[in-house]
Structures are given as structure tokens and as C-alpha cells.
C-alpha positions as CSV (number, residue, x, y, z in Angstrom):
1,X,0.0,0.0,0.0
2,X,1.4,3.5,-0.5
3,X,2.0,6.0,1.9
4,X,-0.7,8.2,0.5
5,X,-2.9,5.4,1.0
6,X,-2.2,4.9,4.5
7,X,-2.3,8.4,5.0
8,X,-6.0,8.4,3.3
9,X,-7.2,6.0,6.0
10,X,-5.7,7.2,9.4
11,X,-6.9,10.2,8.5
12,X,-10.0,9.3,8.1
13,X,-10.2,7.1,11.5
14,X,-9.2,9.9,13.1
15,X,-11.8,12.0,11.7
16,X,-14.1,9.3,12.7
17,X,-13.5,9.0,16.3
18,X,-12.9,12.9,16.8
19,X,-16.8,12.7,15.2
20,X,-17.6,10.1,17.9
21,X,-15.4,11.4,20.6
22,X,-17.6,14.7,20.0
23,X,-20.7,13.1,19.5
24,X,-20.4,11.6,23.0
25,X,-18.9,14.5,24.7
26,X,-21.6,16.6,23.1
27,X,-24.4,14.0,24.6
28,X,-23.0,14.5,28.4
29,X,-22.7,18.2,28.0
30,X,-26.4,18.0,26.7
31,X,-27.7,15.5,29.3
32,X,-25.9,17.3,32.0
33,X,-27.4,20.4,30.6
34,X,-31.4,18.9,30.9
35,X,-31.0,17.1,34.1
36,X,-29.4,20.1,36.5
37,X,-32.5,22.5,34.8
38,X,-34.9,19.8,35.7
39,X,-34.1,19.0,39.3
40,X,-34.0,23.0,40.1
41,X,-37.6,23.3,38.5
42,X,-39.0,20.3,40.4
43,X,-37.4,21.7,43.2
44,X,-39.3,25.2,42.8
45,X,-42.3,23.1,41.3
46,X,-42.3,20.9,44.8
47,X,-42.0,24.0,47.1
48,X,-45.0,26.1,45.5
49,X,-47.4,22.9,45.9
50,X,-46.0,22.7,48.9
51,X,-46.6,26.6,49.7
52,X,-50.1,26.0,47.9
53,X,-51.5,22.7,50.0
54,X,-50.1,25.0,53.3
55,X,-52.2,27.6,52.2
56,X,-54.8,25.9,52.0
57,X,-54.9,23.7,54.7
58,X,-54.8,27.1,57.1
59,X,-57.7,28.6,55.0
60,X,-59.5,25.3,55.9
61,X,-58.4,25.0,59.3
62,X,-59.6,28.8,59.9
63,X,-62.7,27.9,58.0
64,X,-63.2,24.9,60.2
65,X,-62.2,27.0,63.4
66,X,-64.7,29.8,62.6
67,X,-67.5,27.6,61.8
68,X,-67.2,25.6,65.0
69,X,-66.9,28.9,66.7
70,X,-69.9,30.0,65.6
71,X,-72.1,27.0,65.9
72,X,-70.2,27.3,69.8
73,X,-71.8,30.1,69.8
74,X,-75.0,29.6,68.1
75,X,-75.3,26.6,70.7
76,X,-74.8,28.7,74.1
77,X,-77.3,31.4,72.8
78,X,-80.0,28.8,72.1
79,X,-79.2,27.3,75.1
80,X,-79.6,30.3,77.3
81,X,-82.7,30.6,75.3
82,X,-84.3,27.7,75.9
83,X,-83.2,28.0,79.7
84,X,-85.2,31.5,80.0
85,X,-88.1,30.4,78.0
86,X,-88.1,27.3,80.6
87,X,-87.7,29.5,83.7
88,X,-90.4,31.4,82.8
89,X,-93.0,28.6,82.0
90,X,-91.9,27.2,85.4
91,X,-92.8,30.5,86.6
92,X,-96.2,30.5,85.2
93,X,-97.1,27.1,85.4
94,X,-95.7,27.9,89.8
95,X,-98.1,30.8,89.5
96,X,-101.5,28.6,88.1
97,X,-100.8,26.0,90.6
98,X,-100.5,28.4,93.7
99,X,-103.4,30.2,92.4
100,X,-105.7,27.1,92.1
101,X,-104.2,26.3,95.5
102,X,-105.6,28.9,97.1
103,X,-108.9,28.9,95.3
104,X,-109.1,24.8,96.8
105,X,-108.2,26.2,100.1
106,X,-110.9,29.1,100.1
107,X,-113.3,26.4,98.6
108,X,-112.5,23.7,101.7
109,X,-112.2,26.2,104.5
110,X,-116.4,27.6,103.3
111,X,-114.7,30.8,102.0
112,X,-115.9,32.4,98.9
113,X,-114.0,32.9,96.1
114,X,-113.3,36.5,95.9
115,X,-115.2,38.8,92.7
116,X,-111.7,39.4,91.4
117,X,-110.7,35.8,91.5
118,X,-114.0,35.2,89.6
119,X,-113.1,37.7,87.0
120,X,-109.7,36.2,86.5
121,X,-110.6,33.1,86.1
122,X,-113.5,33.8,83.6
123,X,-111.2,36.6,80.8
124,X,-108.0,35.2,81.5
125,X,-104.8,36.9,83.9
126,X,-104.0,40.3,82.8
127,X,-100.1,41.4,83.4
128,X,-99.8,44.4,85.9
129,X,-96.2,45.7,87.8
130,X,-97.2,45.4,90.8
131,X,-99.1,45.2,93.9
132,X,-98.4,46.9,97.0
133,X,-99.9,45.7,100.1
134,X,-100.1,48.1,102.8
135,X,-100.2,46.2,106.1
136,X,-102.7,47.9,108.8
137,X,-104.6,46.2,111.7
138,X,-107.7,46.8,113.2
139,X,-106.6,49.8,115.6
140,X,-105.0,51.5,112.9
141,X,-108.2,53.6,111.3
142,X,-106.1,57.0,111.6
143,X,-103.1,55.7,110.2
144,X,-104.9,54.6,107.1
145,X,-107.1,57.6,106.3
146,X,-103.9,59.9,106.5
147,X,-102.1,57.5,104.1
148,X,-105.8,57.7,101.8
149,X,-104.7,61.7,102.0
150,X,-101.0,61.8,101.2
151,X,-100.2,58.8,98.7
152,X,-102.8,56.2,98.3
153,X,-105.1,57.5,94.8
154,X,-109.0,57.3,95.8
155,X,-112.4,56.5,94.1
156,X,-111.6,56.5,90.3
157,X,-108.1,57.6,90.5
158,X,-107.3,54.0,92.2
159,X,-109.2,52.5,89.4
160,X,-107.5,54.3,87.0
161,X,-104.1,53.4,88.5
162,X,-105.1,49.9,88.0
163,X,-106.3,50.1,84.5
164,X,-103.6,52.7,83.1
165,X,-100.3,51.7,85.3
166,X,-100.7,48.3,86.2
167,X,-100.6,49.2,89.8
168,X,-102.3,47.6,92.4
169,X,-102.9,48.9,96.2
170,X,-104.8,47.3,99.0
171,X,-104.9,48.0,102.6
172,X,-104.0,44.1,103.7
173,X,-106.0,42.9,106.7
174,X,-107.1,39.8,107.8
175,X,-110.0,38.9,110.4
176,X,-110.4,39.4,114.1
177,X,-110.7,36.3,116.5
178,X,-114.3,36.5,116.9
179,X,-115.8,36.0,113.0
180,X,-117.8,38.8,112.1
181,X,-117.4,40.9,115.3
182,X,-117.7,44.0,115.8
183,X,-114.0,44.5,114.3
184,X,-115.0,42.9,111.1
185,X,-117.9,45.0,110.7
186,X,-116.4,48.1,110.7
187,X,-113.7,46.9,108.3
188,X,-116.2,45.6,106.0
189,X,-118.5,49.3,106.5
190,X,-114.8,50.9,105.7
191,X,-114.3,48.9,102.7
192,X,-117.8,49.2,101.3
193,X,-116.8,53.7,101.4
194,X,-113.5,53.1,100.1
195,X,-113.3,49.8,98.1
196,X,-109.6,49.6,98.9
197,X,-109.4,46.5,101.4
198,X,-107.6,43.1,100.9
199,X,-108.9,40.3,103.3
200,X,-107.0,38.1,104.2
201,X,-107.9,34.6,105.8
202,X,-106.1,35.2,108.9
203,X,-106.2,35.6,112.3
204,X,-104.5,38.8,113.1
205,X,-102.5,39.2,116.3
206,X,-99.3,40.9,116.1
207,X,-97.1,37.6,116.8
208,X,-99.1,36.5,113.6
209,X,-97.1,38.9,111.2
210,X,-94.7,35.9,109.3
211,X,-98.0,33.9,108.9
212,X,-100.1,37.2,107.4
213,X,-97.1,37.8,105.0
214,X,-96.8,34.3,103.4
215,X,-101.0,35.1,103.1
216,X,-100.5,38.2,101.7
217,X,-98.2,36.8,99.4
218,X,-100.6,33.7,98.2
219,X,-103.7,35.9,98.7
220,X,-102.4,38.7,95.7
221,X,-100.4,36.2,93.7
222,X,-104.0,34.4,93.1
223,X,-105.6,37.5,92.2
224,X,-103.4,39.3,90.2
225,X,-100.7,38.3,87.8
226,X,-97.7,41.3,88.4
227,X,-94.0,41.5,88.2
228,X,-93.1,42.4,91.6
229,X,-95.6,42.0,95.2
230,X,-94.7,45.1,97.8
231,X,-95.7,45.0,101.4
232,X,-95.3,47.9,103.2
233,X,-96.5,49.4,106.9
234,X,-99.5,52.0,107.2
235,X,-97.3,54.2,108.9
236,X,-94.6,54.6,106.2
237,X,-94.9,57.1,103.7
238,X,-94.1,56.4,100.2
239,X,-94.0,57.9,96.5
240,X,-95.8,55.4,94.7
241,X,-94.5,56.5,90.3
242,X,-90.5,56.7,92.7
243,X,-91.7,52.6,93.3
244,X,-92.9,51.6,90.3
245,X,-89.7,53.2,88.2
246,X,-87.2,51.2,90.4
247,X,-88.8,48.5,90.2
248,X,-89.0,48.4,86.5
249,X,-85.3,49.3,86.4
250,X,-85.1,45.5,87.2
251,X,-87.5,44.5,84.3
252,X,-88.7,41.0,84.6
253,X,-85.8,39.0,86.3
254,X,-86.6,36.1,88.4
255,X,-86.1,36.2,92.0
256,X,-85.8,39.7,92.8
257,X,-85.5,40.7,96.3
258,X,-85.4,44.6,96.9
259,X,-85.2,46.2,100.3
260,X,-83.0,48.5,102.8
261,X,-80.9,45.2,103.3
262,X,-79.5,44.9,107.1
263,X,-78.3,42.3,109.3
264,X,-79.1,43.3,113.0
265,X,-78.0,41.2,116.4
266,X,-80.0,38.3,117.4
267,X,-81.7,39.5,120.7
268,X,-81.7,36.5,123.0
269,X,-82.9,38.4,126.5
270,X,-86.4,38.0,127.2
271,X,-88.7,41.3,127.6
272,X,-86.9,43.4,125.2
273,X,-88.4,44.5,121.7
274,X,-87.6,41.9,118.6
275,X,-86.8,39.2,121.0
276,X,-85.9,35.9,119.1
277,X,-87.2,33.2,120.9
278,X,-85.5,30.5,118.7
279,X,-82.3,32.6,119.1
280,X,-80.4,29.5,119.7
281,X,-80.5,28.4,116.0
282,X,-78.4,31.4,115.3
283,X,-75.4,30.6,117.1
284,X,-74.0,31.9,120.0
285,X,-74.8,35.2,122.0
286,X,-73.9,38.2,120.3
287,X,-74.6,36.8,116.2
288,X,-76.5,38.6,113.9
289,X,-79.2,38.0,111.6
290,X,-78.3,36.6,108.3
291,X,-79.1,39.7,105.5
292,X,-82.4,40.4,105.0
293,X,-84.8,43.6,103.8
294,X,-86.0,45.6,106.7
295,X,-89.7,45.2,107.1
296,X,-91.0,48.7,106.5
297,X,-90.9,48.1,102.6
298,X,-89.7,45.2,100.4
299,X,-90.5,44.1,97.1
300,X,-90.4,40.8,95.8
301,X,-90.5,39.0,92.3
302,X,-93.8,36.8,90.5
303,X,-91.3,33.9,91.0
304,X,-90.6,34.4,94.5
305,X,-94.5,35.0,95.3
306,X,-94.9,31.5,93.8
307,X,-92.2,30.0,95.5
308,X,-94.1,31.5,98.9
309,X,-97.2,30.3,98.0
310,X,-96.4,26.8,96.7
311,X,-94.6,26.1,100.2
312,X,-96.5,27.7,102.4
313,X,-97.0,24.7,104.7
314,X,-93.7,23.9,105.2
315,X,-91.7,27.7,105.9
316,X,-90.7,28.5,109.1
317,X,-91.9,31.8,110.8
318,X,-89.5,33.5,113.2
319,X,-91.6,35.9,115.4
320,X,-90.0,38.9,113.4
321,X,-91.9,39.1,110.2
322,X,-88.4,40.5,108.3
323,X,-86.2,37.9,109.3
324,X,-89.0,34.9,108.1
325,X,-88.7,36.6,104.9
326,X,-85.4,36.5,104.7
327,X,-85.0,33.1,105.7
328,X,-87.2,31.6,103.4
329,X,-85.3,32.6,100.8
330,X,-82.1,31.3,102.2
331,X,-80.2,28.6,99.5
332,X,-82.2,29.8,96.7
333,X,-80.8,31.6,93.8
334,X,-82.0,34.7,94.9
335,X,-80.3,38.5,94.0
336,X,-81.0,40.5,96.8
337,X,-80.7,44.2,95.8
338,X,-80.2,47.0,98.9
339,X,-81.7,49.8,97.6
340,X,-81.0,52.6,100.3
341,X,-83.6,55.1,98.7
342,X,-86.6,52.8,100.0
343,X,-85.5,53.7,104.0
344,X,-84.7,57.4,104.3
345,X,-85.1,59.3,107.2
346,X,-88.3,62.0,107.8
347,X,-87.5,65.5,106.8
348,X,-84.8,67.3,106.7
349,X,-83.5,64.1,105.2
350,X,-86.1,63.1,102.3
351,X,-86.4,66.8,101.9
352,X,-82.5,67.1,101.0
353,X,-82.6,64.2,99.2
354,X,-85.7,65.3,96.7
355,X,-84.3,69.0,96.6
356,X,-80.9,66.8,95.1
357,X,-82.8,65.1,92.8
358,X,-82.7,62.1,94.4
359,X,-86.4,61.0,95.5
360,X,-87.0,58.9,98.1
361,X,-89.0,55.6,97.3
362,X,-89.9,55.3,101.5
363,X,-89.7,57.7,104.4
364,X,-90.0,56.5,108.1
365,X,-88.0,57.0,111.6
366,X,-85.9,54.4,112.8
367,X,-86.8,55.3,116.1
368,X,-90.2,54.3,115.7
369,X,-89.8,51.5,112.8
370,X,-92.2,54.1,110.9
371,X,-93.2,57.9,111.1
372,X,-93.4,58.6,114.7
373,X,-97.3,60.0,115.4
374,X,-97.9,59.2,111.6
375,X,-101.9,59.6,111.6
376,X,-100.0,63.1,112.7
377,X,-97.1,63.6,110.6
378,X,-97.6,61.7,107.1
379,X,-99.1,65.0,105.9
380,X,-96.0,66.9,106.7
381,X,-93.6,64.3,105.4
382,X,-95.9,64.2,102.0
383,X,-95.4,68.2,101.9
384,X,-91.7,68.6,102.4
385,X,-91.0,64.6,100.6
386,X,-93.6,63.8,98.5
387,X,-93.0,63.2,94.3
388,X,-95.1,65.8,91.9
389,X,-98.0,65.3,92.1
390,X,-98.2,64.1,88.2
391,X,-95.3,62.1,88.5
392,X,-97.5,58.8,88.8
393,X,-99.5,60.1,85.3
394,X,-96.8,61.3,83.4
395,X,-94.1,58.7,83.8
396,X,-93.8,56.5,80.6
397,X,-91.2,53.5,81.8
398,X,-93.5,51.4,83.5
């Protein structure tokens, strides 16, 4: 072979594997090339789904947080409610029973039902605010016709006080020892002039006062439907639209307890005024009385009427009227509410007070558990202590 021959074909294999020594450089620079690219962008692909899934996982989570937050919530308000709406047909359903309790009673003791009873039972209960009770007794014929001149309305102005404000008041009095004595007939000759008597079915006697309140209680809750029952004494003076507004301040919540609250010293010694006879239940010498309202004025709820009224057999009764009241009401879920503006003092105090602006519910002496010589004095105290005279027509929040 010739040496240009030769030549021809080395040259040539070299040419051929410098092709294929390119060719396979040229595919690793080009594989390498693809594959580093690839990862990275799977890499940024895998985080952003990542990011994306995280994203939405939290919206959920909130979604799901939110949405069980508000059916939380949802549930606690239909809850409470259902709880209210309860309570209160407890309340009425307390109130039927106690009435028709004291209907059976008046039927099995021979006692007529009352008119009003009669006329409840025949158009239904209408809703008033309240009734006040004022407590009197047989002796006190003064006291009450100075009370008729200060605070009490008369004749059609009562009625209309009824019909307009949903405000009941009755001179509470039971009967005397000897049925239809000479005592009884001059209550029943008073009530026939004024038409502003409550009768109870009692025996009064003033060591019968805790018995006459749980009957005053029953009596009026069977008779008239109201938010709140008020007993206060004949010799107390008292502005009746000053009453009613604080006492719709509270609105219609269940056991309600209003009063000048106090907790005096058991009195253990024998012969002295408020003597406890069961003063041994209270501890040793020298305790006091758990709280209670004083006994010149308190107001009470519908529910805590019922409850009264419903257990009437079983209550105890201290000899102080006050502290029975208080007692029976001891472990209950009860919101007793001291209210200092139902016991100020007789003028110059009430008279400060109203010239403030800050009238007096009830105005009585300390000294005398009411207005000292009220049959006397009431007309004095209503002068210098007594609301405007409109006050009672004009007010609009009860």
C-alpha cells in the first residue's frame, strides 16, 4: 500500500473517532445540561405545591375554626334561650298552681271565692307591675285615712291606677278572733266607702305577722298576675311612680328581692323588743341575723311570690316578720338588691334628698320602725318629701 494510501485511512479514522469522541462529549454536555434545569424546577415546582396545600390547609383549618366557633356560639345562645323560655314557664305554670291552690283552700275552708278571682278566672290573667300591700290592723283607722290623704289615689283615681299603670294597692288585713265581730264590721263598713281593702284569711295578732305575710303573698299572687308584690306598713310614707320606676329598672328578672338590706343582732334576752325566741338556731350570743330587707318596705318578684305560695305549709316563721322573709329565701338563687332610697329618714332628710334630685321611694323613723305620730305627721312628710303630684301620670317607663 502506498504511503498516501495509508495516510487516506488514518486520516480518516481519526476523523471518525474525533466525530464520535464529539458526538459523545456533546451528549454528556447536553444530558448534564437537561438534568441540572430539571431538578431545580422540580425543586421550585415541589416547594410552590407545597406553599399552595399550606395555604390551604390554614384557609381550611380557619374555615373549620370559625364555623365551629360559631355554631359554639350559636349553641350557648339557644341554650340560654331555651333555659329563659323554661324558667319562665316554670314561673307561670308555679303561678297557676299556687293560684288554684288557694282557690281549693278558700273552697274547703267555706270561704268564697273573691269577685276578682271570679273575674280572672273567667277573661283570663291580665299582666300588671305590681301590687303593694299596705299592712294595717284593726286599731290603725287614723293611720290609714292619712295615708288615703297623702299617697294612696281614691275612688276613680285608684281604678284608674289599676287600668292605666298596672298598679295595684290594698290595705292588707285579715280577720279578728271573733268571726264577724264588731272588728269585722267596721272593716267591712270601711271597705264598702272606700273599696280599697284586701282580706285576708287570717287571724291577726301581732305575733301573727310571718303567717299574714306568706297570706298576703298567696292571697295577691292568686288574684293578680304582676312583676313584683310590695308589702309595706301604714305608717310609712311612700311615693308610689319613685316605686314603680325602680322597680322596673329591674324589668322582669326572676327572684328579685329589693329592700333596705341589714343584718341586725340576734336579741336572746327576754322582755326586750324583737326578742328571738329560737335565738339558739343562730349561734352563740352576740350573732346577727343573716341579711335580710328591713320590714317597713320590700319588694319581691312573681317567682318568689310563687315559691311562697307553693310552700307555704312547710316555711318556718320566726316571730320577726323580716327575718322569716329573709330566711325563706335562704339557698335559693336569689339576688338581693339594697336599695337605700326605700328607708330614708323624715325630713330634713327626704327633703334634702328630693331638693338633690334624688327622691326617696320610703320615708319612716328608725326610732319608731315608721313615722313617729304618723296619723299626725304623714301630711307633713308628704309636703316637704312627696313626688309631683303628676309624677304617677306622666311617667312612661313602667
Amino acid at each position: 500500500m502506498s504511503l498516501k494510501s495509508r495516510g487516506t485511512d488514518i486520516s480518516r479514522k481519526l476523523t471518525l473517532l474525533l466525530c464520535v469522541g464529539c458526538f459523545c462529549i456533546g451528549m454528556l454536555f447536553t444530558d448534564r445540561m437537561w438534568q441540572v434545569p430539571e431538578a431545580k424546577g422540580m425543586a421550585r415546582l415541589v416547594q410552590k405545591e407545597d406553599e399552595r396545600q399550606k395555604l390551604v390547609m390554614e384557609n381550611c383549618d380557619q374555615r373549620t375554626e370559625h364555623k365551629e366557633s360559631s355554631n359554639v356560639l350559636g349553641e350557648v345562645s339557644r341554650t340560654h334561650h331555651a333555659i329563659q323560655t323554661l324558667d319562665k314557664t316554670i314561673s307561670n305554670l308555679e303561678m297557676e298552681l299556687a293560684a288554684a291552690r288557694a282557690a281549693q283552700d278558700s273552697l274547703l275552708s267555706g270561704s268564697p271565692i273573691s269577685d276578682d278571682f271570679r273575674i280572672i278566672e273567667s277573661n283570663g290573667r291580665r299582666k300588671y307591675l305590681m301590687v303593694v300591700g299596705i299592712n294595717t290592723a284593726f286599731s290603725s283607722r287614723k293611720r290609714r285615712d292619712s295615708v288615703r290623704a297623702t299617697w294612696m289615689p281614691q275612688g276613680e283615681k285608684l281604678k284608674k291606677l289599676e287600668e292605666e299603670k298596672g298598679i295595684i294597692i290594698r290595705f292588707v288585713i285579715g280577720h279578728s278572733a271573733t268571726s264577724g265581730g264588731i272588728l269585722d264590721r267596721a272593716i267591712e263598713a270601711e271597705e264598702k266607702k272606700h273599696g280599697d281593702f284586701l282580706r285576708l284569711e287570717h287571724v291577726e295578732g301581732y305575733l301573727e305577722l310571718s303567717s299574714k305575710t306568706k297570706t298576703y303573698f298567696t292571697t295577691a299572687l292568686s288574684l293578680w298576675d304582676a312583676e313584683y308584690y310590695v308589702k309595706v306598713d301604714d305608717d310609712v310614707h311612700v311615693n308610689i311612680a319613685t316605686l314603680a320606676t325602680t322597680l322596673a329598672r329591674h324589668g322582669s328578672k326572676p327572684r328579685i328581692y329589693v329592700g333596705c338590706m341589714k343584718s341586725g343582732p340576734v336579741l336572746s334576752q327576754k322582755g326586750v323588743r324583737y326578742h328571738e325566741p329560737e335565738h339558739w338556731k343562730f349561734g352563740e350570743d352576740g350573732n346577727k341575723y343573716f341579711r335580710h330587707a328591713t320590714g317597713q318596705l320590700y319588694a319581691i318578684s312573681r317567682d318568689l311570690a310563687a315559691y311562697i305560695s307553693i310552700n307555704q305549709h312547710v316555711l318556718h316563721k320566726y316571730v320577726n316578720e323580716d327575718v322569716s322573709l329573709g330566711s325563706w329565701f335562704i339557698g335559693l338563687d336569689v339576688e338581693h338588691i339594697d336599695d337605700r332610697r326605700l328607708c330614708c329618714g323624715t325630713p330634713p332628710d327626704c327633703e334634702w334628698k328630693a331638693q338633690a334630685g334624688n327622691v326617696c321611694v320610703a320615708s319612716f323613723d328608725w326610732s319608731c320602725s315608721g313615722i313617729c305620730r304618723s296619723a299626725d305627721r304623714i301630711k307633713e312628710v308628704h309636703r316637704r318629701c312627696g313626688e309631683d303630684e303628676n309624677a304617677l301620670w306622666n311617667a312612661t317607663t313602667f
